[in-house]
N, CA, C and O of each residue as an XYZ file, in Angstrom:
448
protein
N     126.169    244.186    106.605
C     125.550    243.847    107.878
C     125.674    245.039    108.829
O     126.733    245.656    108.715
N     124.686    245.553    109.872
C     124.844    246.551    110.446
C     125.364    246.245    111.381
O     125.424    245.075    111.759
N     126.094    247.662    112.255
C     126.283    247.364    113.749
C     125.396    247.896    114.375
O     124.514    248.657    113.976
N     125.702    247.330    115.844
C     124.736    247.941    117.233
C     126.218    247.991    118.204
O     127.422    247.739    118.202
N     124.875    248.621    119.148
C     125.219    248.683    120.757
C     124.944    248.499    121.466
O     124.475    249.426    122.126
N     124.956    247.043    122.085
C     124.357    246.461    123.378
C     125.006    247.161    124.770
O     126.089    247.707    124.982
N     123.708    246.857    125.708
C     124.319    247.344    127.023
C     123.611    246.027    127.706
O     122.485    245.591    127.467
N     124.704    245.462    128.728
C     124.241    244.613    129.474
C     124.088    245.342    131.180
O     124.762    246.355    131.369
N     123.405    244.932    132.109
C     122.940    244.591    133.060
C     124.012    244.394    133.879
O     124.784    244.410    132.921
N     124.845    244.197    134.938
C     125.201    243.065    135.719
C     125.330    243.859    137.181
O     125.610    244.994    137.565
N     124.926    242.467    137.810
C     125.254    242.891    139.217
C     126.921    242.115    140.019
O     127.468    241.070    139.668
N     127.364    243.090    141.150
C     128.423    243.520    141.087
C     128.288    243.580    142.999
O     127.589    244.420    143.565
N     129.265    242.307    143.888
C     129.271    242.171    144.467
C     130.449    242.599    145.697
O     131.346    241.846    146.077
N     130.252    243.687    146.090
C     131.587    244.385    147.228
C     131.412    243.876    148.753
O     130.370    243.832    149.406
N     132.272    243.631    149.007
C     132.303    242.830    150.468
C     133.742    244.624    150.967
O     134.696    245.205    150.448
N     132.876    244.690    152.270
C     134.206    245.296    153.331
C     134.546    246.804    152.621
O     135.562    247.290    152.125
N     132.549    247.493    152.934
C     133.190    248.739    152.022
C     132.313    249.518    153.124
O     131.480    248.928    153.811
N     132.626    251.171    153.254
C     132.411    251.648    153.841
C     130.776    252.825    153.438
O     129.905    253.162    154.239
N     130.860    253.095    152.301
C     129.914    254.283    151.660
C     129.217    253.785    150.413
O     129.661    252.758    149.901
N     128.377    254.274    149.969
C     128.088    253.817    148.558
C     128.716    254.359    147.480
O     128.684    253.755    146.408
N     129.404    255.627    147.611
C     130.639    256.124    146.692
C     131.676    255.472    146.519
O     132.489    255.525    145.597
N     131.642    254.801    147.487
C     133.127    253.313    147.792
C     132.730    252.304    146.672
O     133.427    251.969    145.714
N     131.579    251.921    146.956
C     130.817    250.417    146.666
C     131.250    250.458    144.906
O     131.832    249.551    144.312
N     130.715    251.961    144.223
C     130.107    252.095    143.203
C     131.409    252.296    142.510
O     131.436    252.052    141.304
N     132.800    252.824    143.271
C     133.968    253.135    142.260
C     134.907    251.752    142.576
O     135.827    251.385    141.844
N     134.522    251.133    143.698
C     134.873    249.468    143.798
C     134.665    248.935    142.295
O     135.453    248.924    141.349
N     133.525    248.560    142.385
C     132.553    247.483    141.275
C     133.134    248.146    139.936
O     133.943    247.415    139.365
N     132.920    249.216    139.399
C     133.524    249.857    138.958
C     134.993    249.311    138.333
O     135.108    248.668    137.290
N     136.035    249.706    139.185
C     137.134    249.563    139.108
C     137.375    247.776    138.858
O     138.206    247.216    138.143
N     136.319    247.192    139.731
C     136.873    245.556    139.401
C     136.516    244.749    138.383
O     136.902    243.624    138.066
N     135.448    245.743    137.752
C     134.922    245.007    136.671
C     136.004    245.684    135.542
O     136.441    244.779    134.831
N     136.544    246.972    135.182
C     137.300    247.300    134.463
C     139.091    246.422    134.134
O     139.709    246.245    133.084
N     139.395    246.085    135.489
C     140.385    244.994    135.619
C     139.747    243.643    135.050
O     140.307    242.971    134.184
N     139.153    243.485    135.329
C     138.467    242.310    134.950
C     138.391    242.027    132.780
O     138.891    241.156    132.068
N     137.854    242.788    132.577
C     137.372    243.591    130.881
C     138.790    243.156    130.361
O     138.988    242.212    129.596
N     139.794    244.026    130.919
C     140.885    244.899    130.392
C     141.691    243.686    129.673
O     142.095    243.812    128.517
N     141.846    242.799    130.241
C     143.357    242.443    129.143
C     142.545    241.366    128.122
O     143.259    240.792    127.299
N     141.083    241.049    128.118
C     140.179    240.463    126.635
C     139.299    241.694    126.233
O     139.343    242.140    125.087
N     138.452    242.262    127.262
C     138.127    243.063    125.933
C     137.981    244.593    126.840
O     136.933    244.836    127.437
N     138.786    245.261    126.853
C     139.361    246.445    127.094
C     137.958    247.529    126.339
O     137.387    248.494    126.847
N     137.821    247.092    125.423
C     136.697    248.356    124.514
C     135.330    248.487    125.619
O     134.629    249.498    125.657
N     135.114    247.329    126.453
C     133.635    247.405    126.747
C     134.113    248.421    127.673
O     135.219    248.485    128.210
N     132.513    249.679    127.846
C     132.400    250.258    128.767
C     132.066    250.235    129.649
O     130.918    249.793    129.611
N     132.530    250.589    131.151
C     131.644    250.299    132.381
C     131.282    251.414    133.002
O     132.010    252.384    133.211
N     129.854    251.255    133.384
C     129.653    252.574    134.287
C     128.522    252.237    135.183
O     127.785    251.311    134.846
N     128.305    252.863    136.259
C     127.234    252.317    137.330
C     125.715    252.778    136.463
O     125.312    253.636    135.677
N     125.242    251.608    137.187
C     123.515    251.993    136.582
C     122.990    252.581    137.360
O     123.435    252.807    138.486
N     121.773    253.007    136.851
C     121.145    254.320    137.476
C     119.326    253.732    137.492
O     118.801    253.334    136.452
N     118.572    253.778    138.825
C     117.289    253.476    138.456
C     116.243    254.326    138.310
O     116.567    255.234    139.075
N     115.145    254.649    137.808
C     114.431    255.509    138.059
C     113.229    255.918    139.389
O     112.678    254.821    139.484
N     112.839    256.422    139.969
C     112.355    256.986    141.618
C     111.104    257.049    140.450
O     110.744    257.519    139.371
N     110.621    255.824    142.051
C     108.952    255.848    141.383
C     108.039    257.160    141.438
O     107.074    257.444    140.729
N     108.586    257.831    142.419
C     108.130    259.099    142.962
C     108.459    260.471    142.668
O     107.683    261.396    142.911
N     109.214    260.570    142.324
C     109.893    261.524    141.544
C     110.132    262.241    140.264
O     110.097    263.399    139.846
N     110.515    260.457    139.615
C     110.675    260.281    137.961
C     112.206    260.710    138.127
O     112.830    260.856    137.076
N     112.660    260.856    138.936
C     114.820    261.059    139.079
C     115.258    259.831    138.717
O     114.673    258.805    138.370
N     116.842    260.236    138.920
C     117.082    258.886    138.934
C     118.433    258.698    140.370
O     119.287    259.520    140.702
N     118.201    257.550    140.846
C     118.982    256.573    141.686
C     120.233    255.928    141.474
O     120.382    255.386    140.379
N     121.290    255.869    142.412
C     122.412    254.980    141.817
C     121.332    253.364    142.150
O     120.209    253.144    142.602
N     122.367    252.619    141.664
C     121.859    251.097    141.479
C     122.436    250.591    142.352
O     123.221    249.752    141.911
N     122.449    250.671    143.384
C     123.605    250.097    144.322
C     122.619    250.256    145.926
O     121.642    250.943    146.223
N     123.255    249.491    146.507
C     122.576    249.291    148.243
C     123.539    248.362    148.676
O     123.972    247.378    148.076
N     123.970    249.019    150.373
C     124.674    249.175    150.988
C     124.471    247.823    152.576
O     123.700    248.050    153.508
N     124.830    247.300    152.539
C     124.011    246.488    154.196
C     124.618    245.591    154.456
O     124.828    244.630    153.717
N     125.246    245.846    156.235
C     126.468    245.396    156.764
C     127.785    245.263    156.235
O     128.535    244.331    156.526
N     128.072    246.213    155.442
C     129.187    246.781    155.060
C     129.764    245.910    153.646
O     130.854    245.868    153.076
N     128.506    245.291    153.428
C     128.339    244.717    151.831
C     127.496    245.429    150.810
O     126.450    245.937    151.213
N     127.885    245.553    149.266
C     127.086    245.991    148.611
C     126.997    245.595    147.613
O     127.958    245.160    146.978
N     125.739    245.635    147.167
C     125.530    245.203    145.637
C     124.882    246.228    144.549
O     123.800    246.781    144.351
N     126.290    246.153    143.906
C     126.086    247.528    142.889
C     125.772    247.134    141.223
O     126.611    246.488    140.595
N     124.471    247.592    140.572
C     124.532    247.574    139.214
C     124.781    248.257    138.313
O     124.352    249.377    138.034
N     125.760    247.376    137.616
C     126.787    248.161    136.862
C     126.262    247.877    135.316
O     125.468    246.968    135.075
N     126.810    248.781    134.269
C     126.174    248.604    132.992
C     127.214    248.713    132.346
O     127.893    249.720    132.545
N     127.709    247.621    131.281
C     128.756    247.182    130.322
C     128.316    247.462    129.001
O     127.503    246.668    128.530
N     128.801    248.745    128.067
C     128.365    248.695    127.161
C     129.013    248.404    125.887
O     130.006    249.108    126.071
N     129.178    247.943    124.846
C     129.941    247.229    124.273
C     129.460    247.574    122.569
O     128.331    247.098    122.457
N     129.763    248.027    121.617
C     130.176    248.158    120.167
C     130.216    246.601    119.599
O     131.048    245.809    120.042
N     129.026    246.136    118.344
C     129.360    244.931    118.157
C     129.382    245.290    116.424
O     128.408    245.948    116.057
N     130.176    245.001    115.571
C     129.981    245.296    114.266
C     130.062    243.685    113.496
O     130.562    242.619    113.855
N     129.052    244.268    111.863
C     129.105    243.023    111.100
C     128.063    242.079    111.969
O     128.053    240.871    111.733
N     127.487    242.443    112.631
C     125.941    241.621    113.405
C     124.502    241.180    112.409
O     123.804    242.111    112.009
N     124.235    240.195    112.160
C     123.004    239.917    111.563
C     121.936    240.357    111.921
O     121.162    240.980    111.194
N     121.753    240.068    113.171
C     120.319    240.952    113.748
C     120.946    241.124    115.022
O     122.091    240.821    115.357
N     119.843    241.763    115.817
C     119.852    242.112    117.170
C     120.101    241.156    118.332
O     120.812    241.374    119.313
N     119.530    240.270    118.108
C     119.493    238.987    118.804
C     121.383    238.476    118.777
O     122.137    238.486    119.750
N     121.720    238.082    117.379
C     123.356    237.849    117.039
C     123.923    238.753    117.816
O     124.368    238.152    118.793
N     124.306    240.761    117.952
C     124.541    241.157    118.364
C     124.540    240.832    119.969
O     125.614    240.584    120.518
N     123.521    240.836    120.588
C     123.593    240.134    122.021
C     123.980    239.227    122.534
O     124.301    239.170    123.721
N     124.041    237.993    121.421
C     124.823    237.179    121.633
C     126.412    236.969    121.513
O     127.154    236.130    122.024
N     126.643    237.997    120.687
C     127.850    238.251    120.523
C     128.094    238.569    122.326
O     128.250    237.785    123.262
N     128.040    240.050    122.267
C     128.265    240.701    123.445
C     128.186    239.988    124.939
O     129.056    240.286    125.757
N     127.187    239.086    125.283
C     126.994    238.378    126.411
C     128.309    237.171    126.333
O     128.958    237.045    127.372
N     128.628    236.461    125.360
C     130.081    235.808    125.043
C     131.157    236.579    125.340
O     131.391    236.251    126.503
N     131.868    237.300    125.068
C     132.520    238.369    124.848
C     133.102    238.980    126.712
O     134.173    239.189    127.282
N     131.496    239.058    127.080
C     131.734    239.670    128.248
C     131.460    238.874    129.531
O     131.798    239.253    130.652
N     130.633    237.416    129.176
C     130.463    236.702    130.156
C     131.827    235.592    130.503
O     132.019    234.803    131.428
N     132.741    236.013    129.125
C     133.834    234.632    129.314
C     134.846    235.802    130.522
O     135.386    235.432    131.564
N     134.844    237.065    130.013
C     135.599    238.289    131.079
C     135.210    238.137    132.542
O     135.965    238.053    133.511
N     133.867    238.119    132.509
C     132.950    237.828    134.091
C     132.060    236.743    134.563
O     130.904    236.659    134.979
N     132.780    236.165    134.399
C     132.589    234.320    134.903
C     131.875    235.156    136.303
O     132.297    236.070    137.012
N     130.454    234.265    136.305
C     129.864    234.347    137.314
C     129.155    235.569    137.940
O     128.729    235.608    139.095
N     129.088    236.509    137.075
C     128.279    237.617    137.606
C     127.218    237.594    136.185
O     127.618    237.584    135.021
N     125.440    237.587    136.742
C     125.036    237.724    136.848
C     124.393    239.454    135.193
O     124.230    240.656    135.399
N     124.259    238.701    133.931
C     124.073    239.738    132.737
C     122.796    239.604    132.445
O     122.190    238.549    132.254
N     122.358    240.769    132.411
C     120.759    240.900    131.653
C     120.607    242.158    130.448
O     120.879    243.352    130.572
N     120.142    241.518    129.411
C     120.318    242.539    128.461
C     119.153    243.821    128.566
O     117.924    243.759    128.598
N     120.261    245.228    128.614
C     119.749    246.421    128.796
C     118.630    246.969    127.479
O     117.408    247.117    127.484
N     119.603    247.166    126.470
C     119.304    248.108    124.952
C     120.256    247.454    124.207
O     121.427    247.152    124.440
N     119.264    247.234    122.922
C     120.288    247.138    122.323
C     119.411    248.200    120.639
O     118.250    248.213    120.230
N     120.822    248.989    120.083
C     119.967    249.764    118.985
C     121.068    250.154    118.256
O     122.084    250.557    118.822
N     120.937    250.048    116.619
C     121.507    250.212    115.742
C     122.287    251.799    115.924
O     121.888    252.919    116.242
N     123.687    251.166    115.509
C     124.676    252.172    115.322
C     124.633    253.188    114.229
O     125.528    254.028    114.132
């Protein structure tokens, strides 16, 4: 059976922050506490969007009244997966029992 590598989606809610460098190593940091003592392997890192205008890219995050909502991307190693679909389902279990209540949408997912 092959493996993959899903990346999920999630958004990532900071109350009482000052910058968006704050917001983004907040969310960051709370989702990694969060991971750490079930599943420590997933990766976290801020998402990035692409500038319609440009073709650059954007942090995922916005800032307003000293709240922010930052999207963060969990990426996660699933081995012994039947298909792609299993794999995601794996991974959204895995990481939604870690983050009760925030908010997963599946990114990529593509053979290891």
């Amino acid at each position: 059976m092959p493996d993959y590598r899903v990346i999920l989606e999630g958004a990532w809610i900071v109350k009482d922050v000052s910058s968006l460098d704050d917001a983004i190593s907040i969310a960051i940091s709370e989702a990694g506490k969060k991971l750490n003592p079930v599943a420590a392997y997933v990766e976290v890192e801020a998402g990035m969007l692409a500038c319609p205008f440009c073709d650059g890219e954007l942090n995922s995050a916005l800032v307003v009244a000293k709240t922010a909502l930052v999207g963060i991307l969990l990426e996660m190693k699933v081995f012994n997966a039947e298909t792609p679909e299993h794999a995601t389902r794996i991974a959204r279990s895995v990481i939604g029992k870690a983050l009760r209540d925030i908010p997963l949408q599946v990114k990529e997912v593509c053979p290891l």
